[in-house]
MARNULUM-927467 format. One line per field, with one value per residue (C-alpha): residue in three letters; x, y, z. Coordinates in steps of 0.5 Angstrom, whole numbers, plus 500, padded with zeros to 3 digits. Layout:
N
type: ala ...
x: X ...
y: Y ...
z: Z ...
***
This chain:
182
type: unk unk unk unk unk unk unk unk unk unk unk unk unk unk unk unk unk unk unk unk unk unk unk unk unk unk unk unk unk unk unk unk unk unk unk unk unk unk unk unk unk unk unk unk unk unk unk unk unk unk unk unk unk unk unk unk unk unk unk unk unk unk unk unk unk unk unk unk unk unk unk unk unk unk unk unk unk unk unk unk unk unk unk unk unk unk unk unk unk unk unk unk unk unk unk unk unk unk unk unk unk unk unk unk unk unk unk unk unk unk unk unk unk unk unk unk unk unk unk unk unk unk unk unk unk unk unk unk unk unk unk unk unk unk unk unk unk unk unk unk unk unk unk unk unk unk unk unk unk unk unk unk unk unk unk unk unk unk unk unk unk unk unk unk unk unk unk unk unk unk unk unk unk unk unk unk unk unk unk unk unk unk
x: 500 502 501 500 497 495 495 494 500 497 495 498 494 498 492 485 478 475 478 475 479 480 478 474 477 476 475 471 473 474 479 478 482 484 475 475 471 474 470 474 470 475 472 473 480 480 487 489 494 501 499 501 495 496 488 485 488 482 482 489 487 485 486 489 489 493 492 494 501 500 495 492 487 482 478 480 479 475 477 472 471 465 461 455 456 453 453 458 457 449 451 458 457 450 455 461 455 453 459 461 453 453 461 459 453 456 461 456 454 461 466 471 476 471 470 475 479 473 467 468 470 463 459 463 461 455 453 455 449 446 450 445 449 454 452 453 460 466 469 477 479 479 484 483 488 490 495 499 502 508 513 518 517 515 513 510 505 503 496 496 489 489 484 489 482 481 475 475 475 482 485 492 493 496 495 501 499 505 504 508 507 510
y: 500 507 513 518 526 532 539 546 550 556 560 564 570 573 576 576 575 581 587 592 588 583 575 571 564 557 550 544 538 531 525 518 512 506 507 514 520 526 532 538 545 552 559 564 568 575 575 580 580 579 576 569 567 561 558 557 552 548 548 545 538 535 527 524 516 509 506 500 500 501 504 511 516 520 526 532 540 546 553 559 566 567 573 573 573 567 565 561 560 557 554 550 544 542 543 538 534 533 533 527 523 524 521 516 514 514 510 505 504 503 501 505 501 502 510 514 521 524 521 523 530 532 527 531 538 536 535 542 545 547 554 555 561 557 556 565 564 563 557 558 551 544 539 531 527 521 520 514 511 510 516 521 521 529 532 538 540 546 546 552 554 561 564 569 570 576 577 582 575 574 570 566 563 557 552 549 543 538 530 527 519 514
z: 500 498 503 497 499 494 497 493 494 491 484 481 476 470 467 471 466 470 466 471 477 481 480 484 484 486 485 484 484 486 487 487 491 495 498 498 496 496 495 493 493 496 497 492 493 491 486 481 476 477 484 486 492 497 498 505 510 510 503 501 502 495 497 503 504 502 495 493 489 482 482 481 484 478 478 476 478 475 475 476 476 481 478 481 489 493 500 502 509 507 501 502 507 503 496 499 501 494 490 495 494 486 485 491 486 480 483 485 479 475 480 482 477 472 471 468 470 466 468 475 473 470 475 481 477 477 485 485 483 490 488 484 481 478 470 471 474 468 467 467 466 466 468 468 474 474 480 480 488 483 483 487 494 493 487 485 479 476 472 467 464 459 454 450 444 440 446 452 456 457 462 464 470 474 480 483 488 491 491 496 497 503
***
């Protein structure tokens, strides 16, 4: 057995999509492995261009757990720019509750051998519909994860995502998030 943990390290924001100020970013997610169910929902940083932000304490674990040698976790991230104000306070506990019964279902039904990076990804995306102002917040990225127990003992790895189109809506940013595996 493999003790493996991925945390965020922090965001880093070239270019915000907001042209009048500040970013409100945060990720949805979830991660799978070794029985466990990782719902992965952080509060919204307020970040402007040129700046590099760490995210909550309690929003830096995105999995923790044992999976058996050779094999991986799965899910994935998506990145957002909260545009219509929610509220986190009322809406966060029910939310993560969510993201964990609709990837939890899913599973049932496929197995956790069986679904992919990508299937858990949209199914986690999904269970945040109790924010009910989501679909108004802008999609910034998507990245699938697949996580093998085997590697460095520490590792560090920087998701980018950029949208540099002719459009008033441009933005460049990246997330750094460490492995470590014993």
């Amino acid at each position: 057995m493999v003790k493996l943990k991925v945390e965020l390290i922090d965001v880093y924001c070239a270019d915000t999509e907001d042209v009048t100020g500040a970013d409100d970013f945060y990720l949805v997610g979830s991660l799978v492995g070794g029985g466990i169910t990782k719902p992965i929902l952080t509060h919204p940083i307020k970040i402007n261009d040129k700046q590099r932000k760490s995210f909550r304490p309690e929003d830096t674990l995105l999995f923790e757990g044992e999976i058996q040698s050779g094999e991986s976790i799965k899910g994935g991230l998506q990145a957002y720019d909260e545009d219509a104000a929610k509220d986190w306070n009322n809406g966060y506990a029910d939310t993560v509750n969510s993201i964990t019964n609709t990837v939890s279902g899913a599973l049932a039904a496929t197995g956790p051998q069986g679904a992919t990076a990508a299937t858990i990804l949209k199914v986690a995306t999904k269970g945040i519909g109790i924010l009910a102002s989501l679909d108004k917040d802008d999609l910034l990225g998507s990245t699938e994860l697949e996580i093998s127990a085997t590697g460095p003992a520490n590792e560090t790895r920087e998701w980018k995502m950029s949208e540099k189109g002719l459009g008033f809506s441009t933005w460049d940013y990246s997330v750094r998030y460490h492995i470590t595996r014993s």
